[in-house]
C-alpha positions, 0 to 999 in steps of 0.5 A: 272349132276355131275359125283358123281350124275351118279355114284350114280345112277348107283351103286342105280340102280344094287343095286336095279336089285339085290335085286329084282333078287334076291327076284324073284328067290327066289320065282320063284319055287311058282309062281303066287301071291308069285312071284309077290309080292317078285318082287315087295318088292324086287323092292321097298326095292332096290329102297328105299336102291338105293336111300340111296346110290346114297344120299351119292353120292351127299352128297360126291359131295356137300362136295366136292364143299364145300371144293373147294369153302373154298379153293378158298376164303380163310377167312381172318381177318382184325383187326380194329386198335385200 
């Protein structure tokens, strides 16, 4: 995997863990049904918002291949003569 592509994942991945700790802790002092549902909530808005940023980490990789690939086969124009 490309290092941007690991990166993403890692930084998707605490994202995610907060959001869920932090939807967990604040209903730890409910319990039961509440708890569970902040827990999963909280998990699925951090994966949906994890998934975004490790997106841009692998737009950010493709643009750079892009940019390698222009840089290494630059674009010349040849004329017809006339």
């Amino acid at each position: 995997m490309n290092r941007h592509l690991v990166w993403g994942l890692i930084c998707g991945g605490i994202f995610a863990a907060v959001i869920t700790g932090i939807a967990t802790l604040d209903a730890i002092t409910e319990g039961g049904f509440a708890l569970l549902a902040s827990a999963v909530f909280g998990l699925a808005a951090g994966l949906c918002i994890g998934g975004l940023i490790a997106a841009n980490f692998a737009m950010l990789a493709v643009e750079e291949k892009e940019q390698k690939e222009a840089v290494a086969h630059p674009v010349t124009e040849t004329r017809a003569a006339a």
